[in-house]
N, C-alpha and C positions, 0 to 999 in steps of 0.2 A: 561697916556694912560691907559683906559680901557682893561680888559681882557676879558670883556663881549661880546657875540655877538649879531648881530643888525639882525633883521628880519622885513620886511616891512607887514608882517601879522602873528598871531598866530591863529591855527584852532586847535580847540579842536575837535575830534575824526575825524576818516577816514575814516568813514563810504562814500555812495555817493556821497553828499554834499561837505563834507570836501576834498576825495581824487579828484573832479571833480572840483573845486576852487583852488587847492593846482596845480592842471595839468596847467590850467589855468594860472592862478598869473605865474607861474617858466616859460610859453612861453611868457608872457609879461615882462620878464626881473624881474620880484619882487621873495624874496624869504621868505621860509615860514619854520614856526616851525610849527611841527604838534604834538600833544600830541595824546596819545591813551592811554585806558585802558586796552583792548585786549593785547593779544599776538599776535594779526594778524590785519592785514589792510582789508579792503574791510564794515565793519558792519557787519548787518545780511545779507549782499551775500555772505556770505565767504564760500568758497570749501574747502574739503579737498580731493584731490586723495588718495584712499584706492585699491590698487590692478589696477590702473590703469582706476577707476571709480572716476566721482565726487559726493563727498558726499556732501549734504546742510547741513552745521550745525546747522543753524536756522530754517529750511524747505524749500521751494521751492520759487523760483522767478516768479515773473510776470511782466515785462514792457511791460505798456501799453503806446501808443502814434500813433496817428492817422498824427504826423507832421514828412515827409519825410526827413528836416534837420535834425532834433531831430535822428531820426531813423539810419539816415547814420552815425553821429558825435559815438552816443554808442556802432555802428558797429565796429567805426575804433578803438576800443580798443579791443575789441571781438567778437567774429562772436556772433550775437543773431536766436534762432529760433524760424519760425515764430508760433506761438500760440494763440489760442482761447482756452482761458477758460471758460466751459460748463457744469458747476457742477450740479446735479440734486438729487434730494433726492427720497425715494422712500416712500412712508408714505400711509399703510392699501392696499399697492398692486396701489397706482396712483404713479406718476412721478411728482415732482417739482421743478420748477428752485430755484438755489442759487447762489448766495444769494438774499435772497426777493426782488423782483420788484413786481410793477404793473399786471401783467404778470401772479405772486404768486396767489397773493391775488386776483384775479378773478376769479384763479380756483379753489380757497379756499374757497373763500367765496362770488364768483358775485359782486366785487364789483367793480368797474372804476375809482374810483378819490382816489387824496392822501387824500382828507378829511372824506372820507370814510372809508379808508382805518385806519387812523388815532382815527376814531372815534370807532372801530371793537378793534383794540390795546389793548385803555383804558378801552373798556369794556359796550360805551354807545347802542352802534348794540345789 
């Protein structure tokens, strides 16, 4: 008789993936070894409450998802709020959006398509 234990999956690290697989697999009855290198679980979403604040340790989160399931399912593990991220740079006193679209590079430089756009890049504009 074996002293080893038996696991029906091995996930290496815990980050979303792994801890969103590992939730998974254990409500399907399978059980799982999870390996981490951290001292903490979660990846780069991981908090730290300092004084009763959360700290990013990695910096700040963004999920993004236009799919109601999707949206409800991340909910039920934590309340998410809702955000629009709208970063804008300010460059000689104008305003431009970040990160570069279409959008950018029209008011940068007039131009409309990604081959344009592409061609300005390399340097043939």
């Amino acid at each position: 008789m074996s002293n080893k234990a038996s696991y029906d999956y091995l996930i290496v690290g815990s980050g979303l993936y792994g801890s969103v697989f590992a939730h998974e697999a254990a409500k399907a009855g399978k059980s799982c070894l999870i390996l981490e290198k951290r001292t903490h679980s979660g990846g780069n979403v991981h908090c730290e409450k300092i004084e009763g604040i959360n700290v990013y340790t990695y910096g700040p989160h963004i999920f993004h998802t236009n799919d109601k399931d999707i949206w409800d399912y991340v909910n039920s593990f934590v309340p998410f709020n809702r955000f629009t991220n709208s970063s804008l740079a300010n460059y000689k006193g104008e305003l431009y959006n970040l990160p570069f679209n279409m959008n950018t590079y029209m008011q940068l430089w007039g131009i409309s398509t990604p081959e344009e756009a592409k061609a300005k890049i390399i340097g043939v504009l």
